[in-house]
N, C-alpha and C positions, 0 to 999 in steps of 0.2 A: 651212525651219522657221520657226514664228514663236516669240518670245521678249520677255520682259516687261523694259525696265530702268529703273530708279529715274532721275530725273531732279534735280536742285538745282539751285539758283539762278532758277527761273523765276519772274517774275511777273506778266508780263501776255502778252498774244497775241504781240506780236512776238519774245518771247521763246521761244514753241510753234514761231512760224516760222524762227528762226534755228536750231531745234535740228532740227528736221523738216529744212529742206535740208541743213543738215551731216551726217546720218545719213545720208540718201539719197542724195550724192554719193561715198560712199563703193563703191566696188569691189564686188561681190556681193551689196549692200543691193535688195532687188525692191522693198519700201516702206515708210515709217515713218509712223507716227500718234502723234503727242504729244497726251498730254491737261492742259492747267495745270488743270483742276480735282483731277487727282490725283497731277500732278508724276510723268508715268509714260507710255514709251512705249512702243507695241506694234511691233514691229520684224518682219518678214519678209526673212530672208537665207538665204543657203546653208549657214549651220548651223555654219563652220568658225571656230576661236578665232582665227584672225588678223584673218576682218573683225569677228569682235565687237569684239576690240582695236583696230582704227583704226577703227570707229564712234567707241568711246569716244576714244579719241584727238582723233577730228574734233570732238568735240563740246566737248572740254576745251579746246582750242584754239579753237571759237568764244566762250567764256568761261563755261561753264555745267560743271556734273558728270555725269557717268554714271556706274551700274553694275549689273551685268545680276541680276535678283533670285532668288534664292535657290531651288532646284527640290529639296524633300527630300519625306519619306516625309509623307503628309498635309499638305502644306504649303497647299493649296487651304481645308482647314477650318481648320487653326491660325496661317496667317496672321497677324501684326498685325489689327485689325479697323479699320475706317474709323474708328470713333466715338473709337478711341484715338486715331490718330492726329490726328485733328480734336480733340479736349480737350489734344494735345498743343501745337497750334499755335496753339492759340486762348490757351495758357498761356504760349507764348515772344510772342505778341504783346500780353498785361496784361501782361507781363513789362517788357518797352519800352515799354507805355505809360504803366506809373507812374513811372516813374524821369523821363518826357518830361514827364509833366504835374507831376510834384514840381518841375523846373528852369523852367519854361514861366510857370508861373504867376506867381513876382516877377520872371522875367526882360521879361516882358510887363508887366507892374506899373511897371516902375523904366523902361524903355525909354518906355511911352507916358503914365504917368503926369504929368510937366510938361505934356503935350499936352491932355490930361484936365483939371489942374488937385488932382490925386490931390497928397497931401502926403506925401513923401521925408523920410528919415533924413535928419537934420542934416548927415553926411557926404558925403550924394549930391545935398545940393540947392545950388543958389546955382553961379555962374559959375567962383566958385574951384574946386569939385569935379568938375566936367565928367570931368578926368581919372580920375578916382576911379570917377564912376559908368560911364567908358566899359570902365576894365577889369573892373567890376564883372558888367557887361554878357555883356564876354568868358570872364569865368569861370563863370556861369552857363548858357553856350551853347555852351561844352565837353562838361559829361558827354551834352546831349542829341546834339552830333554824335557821340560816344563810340559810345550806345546804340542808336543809328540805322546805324552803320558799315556795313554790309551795303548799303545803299543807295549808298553811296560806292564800297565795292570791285567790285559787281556791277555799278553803274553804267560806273566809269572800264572794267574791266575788257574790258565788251558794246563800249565805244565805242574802246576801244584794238583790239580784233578786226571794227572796221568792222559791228558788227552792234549797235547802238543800240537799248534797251529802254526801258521805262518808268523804271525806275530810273536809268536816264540821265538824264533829262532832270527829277528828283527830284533828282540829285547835280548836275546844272548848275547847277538854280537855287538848290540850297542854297549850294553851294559858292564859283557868282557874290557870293550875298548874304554869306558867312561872310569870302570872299577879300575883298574892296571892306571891309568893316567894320575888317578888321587893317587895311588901307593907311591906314584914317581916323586908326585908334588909334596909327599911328607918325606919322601929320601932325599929329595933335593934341600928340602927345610935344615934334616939333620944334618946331611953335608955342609951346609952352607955355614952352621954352626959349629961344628968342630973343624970346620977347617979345609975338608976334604974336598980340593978343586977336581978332583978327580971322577968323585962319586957323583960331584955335583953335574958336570958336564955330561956323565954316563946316562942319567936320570933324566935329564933336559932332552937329551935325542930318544927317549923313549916316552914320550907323550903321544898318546891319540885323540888327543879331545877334537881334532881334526877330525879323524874319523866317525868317533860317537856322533859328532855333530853331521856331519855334511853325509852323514847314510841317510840319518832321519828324514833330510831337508830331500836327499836325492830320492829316496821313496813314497814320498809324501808328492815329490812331483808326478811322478809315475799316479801316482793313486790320484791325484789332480786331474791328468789327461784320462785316466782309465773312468772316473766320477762324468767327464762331460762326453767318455763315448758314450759310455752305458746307458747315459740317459737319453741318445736317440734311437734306443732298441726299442725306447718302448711307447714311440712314434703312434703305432696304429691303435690303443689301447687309448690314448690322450685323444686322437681322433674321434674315436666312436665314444667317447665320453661328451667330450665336447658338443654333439650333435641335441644332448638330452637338452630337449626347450627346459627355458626358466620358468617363466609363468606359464599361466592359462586364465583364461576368462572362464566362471563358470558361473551358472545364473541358479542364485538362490534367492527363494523369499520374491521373484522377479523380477530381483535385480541380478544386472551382469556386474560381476565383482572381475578384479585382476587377482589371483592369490597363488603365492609359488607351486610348480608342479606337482611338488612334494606333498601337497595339500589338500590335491584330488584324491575323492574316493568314489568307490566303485559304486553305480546310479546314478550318478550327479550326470547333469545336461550343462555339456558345454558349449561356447561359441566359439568359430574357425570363420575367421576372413581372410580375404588374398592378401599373399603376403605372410601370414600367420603360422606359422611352424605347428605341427598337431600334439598337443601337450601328451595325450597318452594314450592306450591302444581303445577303441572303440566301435560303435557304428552308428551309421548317419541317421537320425530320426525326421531331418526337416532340412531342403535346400538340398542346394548340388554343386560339387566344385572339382576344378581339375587338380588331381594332386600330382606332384613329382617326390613317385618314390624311391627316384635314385640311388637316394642315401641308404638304403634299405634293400631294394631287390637290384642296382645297378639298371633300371630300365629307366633310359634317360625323357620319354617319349612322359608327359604326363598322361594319368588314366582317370577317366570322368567316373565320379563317384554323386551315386544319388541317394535317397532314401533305401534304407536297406544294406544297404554297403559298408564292408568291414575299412577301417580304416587305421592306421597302423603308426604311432608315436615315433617323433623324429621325423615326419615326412612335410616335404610343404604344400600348401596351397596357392597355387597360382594364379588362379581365378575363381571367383564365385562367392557362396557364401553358403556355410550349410551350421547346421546343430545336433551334436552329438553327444550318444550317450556311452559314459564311459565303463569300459569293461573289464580293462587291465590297469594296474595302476602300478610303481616304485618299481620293485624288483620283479614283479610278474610280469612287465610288458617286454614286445620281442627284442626292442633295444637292449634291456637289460638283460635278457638272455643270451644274446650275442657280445655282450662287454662283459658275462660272466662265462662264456665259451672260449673266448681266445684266452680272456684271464688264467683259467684251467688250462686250456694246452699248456703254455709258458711254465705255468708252474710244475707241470708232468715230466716226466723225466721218458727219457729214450733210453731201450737197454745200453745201447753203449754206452749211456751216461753212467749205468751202474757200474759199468769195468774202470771207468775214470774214480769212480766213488773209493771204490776198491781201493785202486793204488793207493789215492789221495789219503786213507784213512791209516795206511803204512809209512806214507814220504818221512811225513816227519821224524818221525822216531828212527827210520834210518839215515836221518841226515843227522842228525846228532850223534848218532854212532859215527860217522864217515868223519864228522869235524871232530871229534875226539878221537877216533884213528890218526886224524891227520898232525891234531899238536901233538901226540905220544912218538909219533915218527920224526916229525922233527925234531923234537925235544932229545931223541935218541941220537938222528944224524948231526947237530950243530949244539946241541946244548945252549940252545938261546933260545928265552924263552919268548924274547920278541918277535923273532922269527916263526917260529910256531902258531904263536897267539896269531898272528897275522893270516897264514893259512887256517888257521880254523874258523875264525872272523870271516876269510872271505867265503869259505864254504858255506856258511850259517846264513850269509845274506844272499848272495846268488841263487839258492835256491829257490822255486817258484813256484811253490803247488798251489799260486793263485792264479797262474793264467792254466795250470790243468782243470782249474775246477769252473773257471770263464768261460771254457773251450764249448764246452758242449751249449748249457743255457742262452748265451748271446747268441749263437747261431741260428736257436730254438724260438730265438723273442722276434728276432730279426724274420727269420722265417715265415712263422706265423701271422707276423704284420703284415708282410707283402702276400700271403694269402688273402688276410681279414681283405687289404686294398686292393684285391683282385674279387673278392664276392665268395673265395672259400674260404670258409670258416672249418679248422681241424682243432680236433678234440681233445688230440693227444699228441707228446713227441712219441709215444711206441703206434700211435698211428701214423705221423712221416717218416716214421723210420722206416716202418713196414711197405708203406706204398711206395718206395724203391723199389721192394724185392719182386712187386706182384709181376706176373707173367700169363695170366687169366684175366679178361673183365669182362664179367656177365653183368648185361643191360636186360633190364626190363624192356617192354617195346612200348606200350602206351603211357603215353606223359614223361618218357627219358629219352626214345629217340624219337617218337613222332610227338606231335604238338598237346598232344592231349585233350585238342579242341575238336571233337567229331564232329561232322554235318553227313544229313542224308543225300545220298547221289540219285540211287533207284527205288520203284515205289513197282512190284510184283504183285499180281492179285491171284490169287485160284480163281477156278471157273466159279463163274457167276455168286462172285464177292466182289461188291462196289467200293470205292476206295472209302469210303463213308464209313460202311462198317469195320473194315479195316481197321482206321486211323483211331476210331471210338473208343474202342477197345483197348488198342496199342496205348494210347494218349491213358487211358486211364488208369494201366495197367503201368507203364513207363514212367505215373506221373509220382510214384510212392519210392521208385530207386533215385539212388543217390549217384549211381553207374553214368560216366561221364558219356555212354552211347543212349541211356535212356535220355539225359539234357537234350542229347542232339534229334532225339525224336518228336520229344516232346515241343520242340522250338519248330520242327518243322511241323507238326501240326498244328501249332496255335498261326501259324503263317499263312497255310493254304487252309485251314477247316477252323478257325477260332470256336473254343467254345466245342470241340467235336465231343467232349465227355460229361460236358454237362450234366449234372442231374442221375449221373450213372453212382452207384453203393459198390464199395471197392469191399471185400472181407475176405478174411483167409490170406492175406499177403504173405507170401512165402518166397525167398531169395533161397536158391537150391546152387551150391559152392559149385563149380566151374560149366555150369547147366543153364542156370537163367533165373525168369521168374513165375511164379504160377499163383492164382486167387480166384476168388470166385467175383465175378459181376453182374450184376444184376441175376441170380439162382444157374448164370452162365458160367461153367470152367476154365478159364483162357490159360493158356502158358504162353510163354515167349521165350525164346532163347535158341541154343544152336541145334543143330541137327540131332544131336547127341541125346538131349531132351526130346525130343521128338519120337526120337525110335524108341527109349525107354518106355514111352507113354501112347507105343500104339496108332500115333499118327501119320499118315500117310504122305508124303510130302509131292508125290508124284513130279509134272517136268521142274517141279521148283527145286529139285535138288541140283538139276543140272543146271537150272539159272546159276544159285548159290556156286556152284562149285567155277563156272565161268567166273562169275564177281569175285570169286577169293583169289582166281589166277590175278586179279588188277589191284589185288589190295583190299577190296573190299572186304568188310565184316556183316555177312547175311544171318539177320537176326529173324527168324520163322514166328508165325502168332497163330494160333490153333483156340478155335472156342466149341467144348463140348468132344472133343477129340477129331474136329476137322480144322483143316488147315486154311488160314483165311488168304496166307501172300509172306513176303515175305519184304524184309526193309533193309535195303544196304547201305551202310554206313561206313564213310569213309576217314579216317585220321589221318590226315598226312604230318609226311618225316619234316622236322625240325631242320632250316637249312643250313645249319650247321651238322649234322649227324653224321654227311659224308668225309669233312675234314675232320671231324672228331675222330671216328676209326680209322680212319688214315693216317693222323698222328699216333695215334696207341699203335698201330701196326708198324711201325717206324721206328717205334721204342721197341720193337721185340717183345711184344704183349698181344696175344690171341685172343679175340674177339668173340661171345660168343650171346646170339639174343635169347633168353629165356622167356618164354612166354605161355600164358592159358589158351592162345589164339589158336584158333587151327591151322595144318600145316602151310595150307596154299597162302595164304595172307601172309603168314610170319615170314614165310619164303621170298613173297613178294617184298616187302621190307627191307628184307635184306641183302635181295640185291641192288637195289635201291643203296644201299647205304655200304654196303661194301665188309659187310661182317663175315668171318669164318667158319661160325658154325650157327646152326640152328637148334635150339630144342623149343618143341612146340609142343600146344594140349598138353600144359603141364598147368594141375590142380594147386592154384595158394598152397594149400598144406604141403604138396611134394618138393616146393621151392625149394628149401632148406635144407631136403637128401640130396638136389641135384646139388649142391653149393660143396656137401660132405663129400660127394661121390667123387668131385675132382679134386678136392683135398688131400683124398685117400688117395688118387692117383701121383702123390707128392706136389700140386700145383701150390700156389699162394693166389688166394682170388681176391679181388675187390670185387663185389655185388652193386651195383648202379639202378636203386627202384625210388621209387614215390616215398619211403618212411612209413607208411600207413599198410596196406596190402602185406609188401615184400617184408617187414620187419623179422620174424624168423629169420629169413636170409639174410642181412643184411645184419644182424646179431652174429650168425655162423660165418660169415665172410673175415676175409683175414685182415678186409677193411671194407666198412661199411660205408657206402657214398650217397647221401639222401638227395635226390636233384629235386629241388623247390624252394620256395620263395615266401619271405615275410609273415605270415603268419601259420603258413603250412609247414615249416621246416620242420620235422620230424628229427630234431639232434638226439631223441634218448632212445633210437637202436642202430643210431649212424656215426660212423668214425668224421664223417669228415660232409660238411652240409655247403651245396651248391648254392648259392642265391643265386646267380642270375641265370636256372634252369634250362644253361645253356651246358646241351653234353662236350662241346669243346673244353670245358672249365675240366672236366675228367682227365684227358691227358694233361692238361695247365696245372692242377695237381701234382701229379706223378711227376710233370717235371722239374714242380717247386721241391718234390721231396728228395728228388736228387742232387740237387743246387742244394739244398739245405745237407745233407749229408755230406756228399765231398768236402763243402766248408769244415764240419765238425771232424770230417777227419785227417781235414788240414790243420786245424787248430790242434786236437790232438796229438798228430805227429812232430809239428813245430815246440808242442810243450813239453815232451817226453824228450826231442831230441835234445832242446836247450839244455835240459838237465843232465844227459846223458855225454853232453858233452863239455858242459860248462864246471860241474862240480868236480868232474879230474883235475879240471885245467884249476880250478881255485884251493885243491885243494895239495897243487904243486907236482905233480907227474909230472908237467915240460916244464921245470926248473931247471934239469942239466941243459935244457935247451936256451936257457936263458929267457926263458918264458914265463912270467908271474902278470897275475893276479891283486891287483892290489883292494883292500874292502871296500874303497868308495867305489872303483872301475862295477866292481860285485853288487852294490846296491843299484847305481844306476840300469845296469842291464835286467838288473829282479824286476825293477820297477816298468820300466818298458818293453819287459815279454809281455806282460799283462794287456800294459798299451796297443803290443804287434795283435794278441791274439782278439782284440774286441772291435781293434779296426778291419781286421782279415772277416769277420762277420759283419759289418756293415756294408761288406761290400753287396751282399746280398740287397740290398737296399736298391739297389741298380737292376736288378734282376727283371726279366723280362719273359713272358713267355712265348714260345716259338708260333709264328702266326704263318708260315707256310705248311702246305698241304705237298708232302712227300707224293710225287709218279714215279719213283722209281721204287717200289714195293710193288713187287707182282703180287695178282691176287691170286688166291688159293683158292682151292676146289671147294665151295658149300658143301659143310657136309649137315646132314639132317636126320633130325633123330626126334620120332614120333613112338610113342607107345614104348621108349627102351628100345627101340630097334633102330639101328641106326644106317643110313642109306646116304651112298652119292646121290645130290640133286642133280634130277636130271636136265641137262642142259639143252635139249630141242626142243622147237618151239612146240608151245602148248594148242589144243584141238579139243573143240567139243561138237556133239552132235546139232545139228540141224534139222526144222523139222518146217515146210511149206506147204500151205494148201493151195493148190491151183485152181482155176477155174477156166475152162475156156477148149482144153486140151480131146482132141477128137476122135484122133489115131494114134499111130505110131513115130507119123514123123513131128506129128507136136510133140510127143516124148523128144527127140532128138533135140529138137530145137530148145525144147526147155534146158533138158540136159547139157545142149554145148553155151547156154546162157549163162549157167551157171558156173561149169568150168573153165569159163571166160575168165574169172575174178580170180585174180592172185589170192593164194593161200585158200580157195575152197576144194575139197578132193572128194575121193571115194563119191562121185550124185550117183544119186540111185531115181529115178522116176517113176512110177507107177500109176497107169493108166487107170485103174480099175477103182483105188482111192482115193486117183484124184493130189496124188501127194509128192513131194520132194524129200529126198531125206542127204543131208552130206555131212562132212565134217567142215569145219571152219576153224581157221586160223586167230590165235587173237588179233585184233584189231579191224576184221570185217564186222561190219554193222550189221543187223539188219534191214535196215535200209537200203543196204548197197545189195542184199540178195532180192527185195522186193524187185526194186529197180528193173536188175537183169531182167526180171521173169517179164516184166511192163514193159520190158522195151523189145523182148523176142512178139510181143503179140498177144500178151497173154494177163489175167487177173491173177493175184497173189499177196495171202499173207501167213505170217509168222504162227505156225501152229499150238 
């Protein structure tokens, strides 16, 4: 099971990694993810209270706290909110930093002031008061070690359990500089007692309590500014919290009561009036009201909701009045599923994050070697040990493997905000990591690039089948799927035939995988489905194959209905493309990402689609089950795919993809076999993705390069390389810059905050050759225009020269060829170009002289 547990004492990356391997070395631990941007780990164990208990154990024993956070009734929307807790910490850090900067400031005054030239109270100036001003010194540099304490206990603490953090190496060189100052101030004592004006002056210029003090006070600022960036990372997280309504009215006993949200449970009938935010997920039992589910799917347009109707928490009513009954309630509703989605990403880690971990879990320990190199070297070159102390001081605080271990997380939080504020919701940082790399996106075609909303276009009958029996049939058979082309049939027949199935016994229901459907009706056989189904089963399709195959040249999906093993007609059903669909692979094509649509359609349809929409490759007549090999198959070609389906169907795929992209909305969002969930099931949001993951990665590896470089270059320079250059380092110069890498690297992530996604449509991407691939076999599409056979009966026709006449009637009409006329049956036969009617061929033959219709 995985489980969430509070964390304390952490401050910078090696403090993630100390806690990260103490949890995971424990007995039944599968694996831990510490986040220092939220002081919180995400733990996967075997679920039992003993290894929760010696997790925490391992972890208290490496110097840090645990403890595992609180799982009650709503606990995902009532939660703490981020923005508290960040006003909280950003308040315990002015806290410490004015009491730092009230001592700092004469303690810095009175310490460097003779050096300045600055003029001193009578009682602290002049050689006789030495003593005076040193304990002066010492008294002023107390409350700030006092109010910094935590640096010292957490410090000693990490390095007494062999696991050295940041605050280590904060409390060495305070505490070098604080311990060295007392030793002065008891040599200055003896001096001053025997006599010894020599010792005593000697002892007086070798005080730090300057430095002990005003590091504290200067790191503390740094952790001040770093406390109020950090807490706008986590902006969109406060957001979607915020959204959860307070109350709800729900009517018990029959009475309408007001009682916190928290309080609903699942059955209860509530009441929503305009105005009235929807306290929890449910559906409508009585009334009808406009709701704006903005907040939720980003569709700004409110949608009328009646009896019947699913309705979705956090959304509002803008008009009406309806009563509903509740079905999701606390943590199960889709809000709360979306504020425990981005939660999870934030906390997930991106592999680069683990190379940061890495180092991070080294820094320290080689920085204590570096700063004990560096007093043994000077201690060698000057034999002073002020000198020395000095460079090892500055080394120990300059270092900053707190803005290494910042680098990656704020990026991560920031990132993922401006998704959640754009309508994507991602899963994981090794999911935006990864949608950088992709160079494949395979789309589903129904309900990802076209609408998903089918309607019927054409209504086909066999010989002598009335559209009556038809539709009867269709409608009864259509009315048992859940297949968003049976909705559209069945809508059109309650339209023109209401009632057309009446009273008809449906039995034997059978959904047959990328074929259709087959039952029996009334002691009658029917199937329905594509051609495919058809030929299996012996039925004869005669010229409605060639209808079919015309309508699929336009897009159309020609759905065949057969009762007893004869064919009754056949029903085209149109989906059109999303008007978005064409700038969506136009941006993906712009990114250097290959486009390709995977589908169970047949080929003429998917074909049409496509170029429609402007994709690269086709694979069509592909069976749900074989999704998943085609996904493997370009895998093994070295590709990185994202998969782009519905959640539900595609999930194999979409599982195997190297990032899964669910496109849907609100209650259908299918996040548990998808990396990364569309709300506003708009395919533009696909490259808006990909581009957020790239904006999100450059930052992170800007932040990491600015945090590696600081060090790489800052710990020579402190630790006195360019002193023949006349180049020093001094401890405070060394804290303040520790302090404000942190600062550089958490503002360098919010600039993502600004980020924007690209809303033009790329013309200058030439398009590539469609290529198409049916059955495994894979073919240029051919690019001339498409023709199919013509078939007229004439009437009227005497001799040879009304053949003529008909014949050049016909070859009148752009795009008709090859007529062939025949006297003897009375018939026409040509090819025809898409987009001649029949009408336009009747016409001709009416206007030579002559009767004709469509055979």
């Amino acid at each position: 099971m995985r489980e969430t547990f509070d964390i304390t004492g952490m401050t910078c990356a090696a403090c993630a990694s100390h806690v990260q391997k103490a949890a995971s070395d424990v007995a039944g631990v599968t694996s831990a993810n510490v986040n220092l941007l939220k002081n919180s780990m995400e733990l996967d164990y075997d679920g039992t209270q003993a290894t929760a208990a010696a997790v925490i154990d391992a972890i208290d024993k490496a110097g840090y706290g645990a403890s595992r956070r609180n799982k009650t009734k709503g606990s995902e929307q009532n939660a703490e909110r981020p923005s508290e807790v960040a006003v909280r910490a950003v308040a315990e850090k002015q806290h410490q930093l004015i009491i730092s900067i009230i001592f700092s400031i004469p303690l810095f005054y009175v310490a460097m002031g003779p050096m300045f030239g600055w003029p001193l109270p009578p009682f602290l100036s002049g050689s006789k008061n030495l003593m005076v001003l040193a304990l002066t010194q010492l008294l002023l540099c107390v409350p700030i070690l006092f109010v910094n304490r935590h640096y010292f206990i957490t410090g000693f603490k990490t390095l007494w359990h062999r696991a050295p953090n940041m605050d280590s190496l904060i409390a060495l060189g305070s505490a070098a500089s604080a311990v060295w100052s007392i030793a002065q101030v008891y040599i200055m004592a003896w001096a001053a007692g025997s006599g010894d004006s020599a010792a005593l002056m000697s002892a007086a210029h070798n005080l730090y309590f300057d430095s002990a003090g005003v590091i504290l006070t200067l790191i503390t600022l740094g952790k001040y500014f770093e406390a109020r960036a950090k807490g706008k990372t986590t902006d969109a997280i406060t957001k979607l919290m915020d959204l959860a309504p307070k109350t709800a009215t729900v009517v018990r006993d029959g009475q309408e009561l007001e009682v916190p949200a928290e309080d609903v449970v699942v059955g209860e009938r509530l009441v929503v009036r305009a105005g009235q935010t929807v306290p929890v997920d449910g559906v409508v039992v009585e009334g009808s009201a406009a709701i704006d589910e903005s907040a939720i799917t980003g569709e700004s347009v409110p949608v009328e909701k009646k009896s019947g109707d699913r309705v979705t928490g956090a959304t509002v009513s803008t008009g009406g009045w309806f009563e509903m009954e509740a079905r999701a309630v606390g943590d199960d509703t889709t809000l709360a599923g979306i504020i425990r989605l981005v939660d999870e990403a934030t906390s997930s880690k991106a592999p680069i994050e683990r190379l940061a971990d890495k180092i991070a879990g080294v820094f320290v320990p080689i920085v204590i070697v570096i700063a004990l190199g560096a007093f043994l070297v000077w201690m060698i070159l000057t034999g002073d040990i002020a000198v020395a102390l000095t460079h090892a001081i500055s080394v120990l605080v300059i270092s900053c493997p707190c803005a290494l271990g910042l680098a990656t997380p704020t990026a991560i939080m920031v990132g993922t905000g401006r998704g959640a504020a754009n309508g994507i919701l991602i899963k994981s940082a090794d999911a935006l990591e990864t949608a950088c790399n992709v160079d494949v996106v395979v789309l589903d075609k129904t309900g990802t690039v076209t609408a998903g909303a089918p309607k019927v276009t054409d209504v086909f009958l066999a010989p002598e089948v009335t559209e009556s029996t038809l539709l009867k049939y269709a409608c009864a058979l259509e009315r048992k799927s859940e297949h968003p082309l049976a909705s559209a049939i069945c809508t059109y027949s309650d339209e023109v035939m209401p009632e057309a199935d009446a009273g008809l016994t449906v039995t034997a229901f059978t959904q047959i995988p990328g074929g259709g459907l087959s039952a029996t009706i009334d002691n009658t056989s029917v199937l329905a489905g594509n051609a495919r189904l058809m030929a299996s089963n012996n039925v004869d399709l005669g010229s409605l194959a060639e209808r079919a195959d015309f309508l699929a040249h336009d897009g159309k999906t020609a759905l065949f209905f057969s009762a007893n093993g004869n064919v009754l007609g056949l029903i085209a059903v149109a989906d059109p493309i999303k008007s978005t669909s064409p700038e969506a692979i136009g941006r993906l094509r712009a990114m250097g990402a290959r486009t390709v649509l995977l589908t169970g359609d047949q080929q003429t349809t998917a074909v049409a689609v496509a170029k429609q929409v402007g994709v690269d490759e086709v694979i069509a007549g592909v069976l749900p089950a074989q999704k998943e090999a085609k996904i493997r198959a370009l895998q093994e070609q070295g590709h990185t795919i994202a998969m782009v389906g519905d959640g539900i169907n595609d999930a194999p795929a979409l599982a195997r993809a190297d990032v899964g992209i669910a496109i849907g909305a609100g209650t259908d969002i299918a996040i548990s076999s998808a990396d990364v969930v569309l709300m506003h099931s708009d395919p533009a949001d696909i490259a808006t993705a990909m581009e957020l993951s790239h904006a999100t990665m450059r930052t992170i590896k800007q932040n990491l390069f600015w945090a590696l470089f600081y060090n790489a270059i800052c710990i020579p320079v402190a630790a006195g390389v360019l002193a023949p250059l006349g180049i020093m380092l001094s401890p405070m110069l060394g804290a303040a810059a520790m302090g404000f890498s942190s600062v550089f690297v958490v503002s360098n992530a919010l600039r993502l905050r600004t980020w924007k996604p690209v809303q033009t449509t790329p013309s200058d991407v030439p398009a590539a050759e469609l290529a198409v691939t049916v059955d495994n076999v894979e073919c240029a599409c051919e690019r001339k225009e498409r023709t199919m056979a013509k078939k007229l009966q004439v009437t009227g026709m005497m001799c040879q020269n009304c053949v003529k006449h008909v014949t050049k009637a016909l070859e009148g009409i752009e795009g008709v060829s090859d007529v062939n006329v025949d006297l003897e049956s009375g018939t026409a036969t040509c090819e025809v170009a898409d987009g001649v009617s029949d009408d336009a061929l009747v016409a001709a033959v009416v206007d030579a002289g002559y009767e004709a219709q469509i055979a």
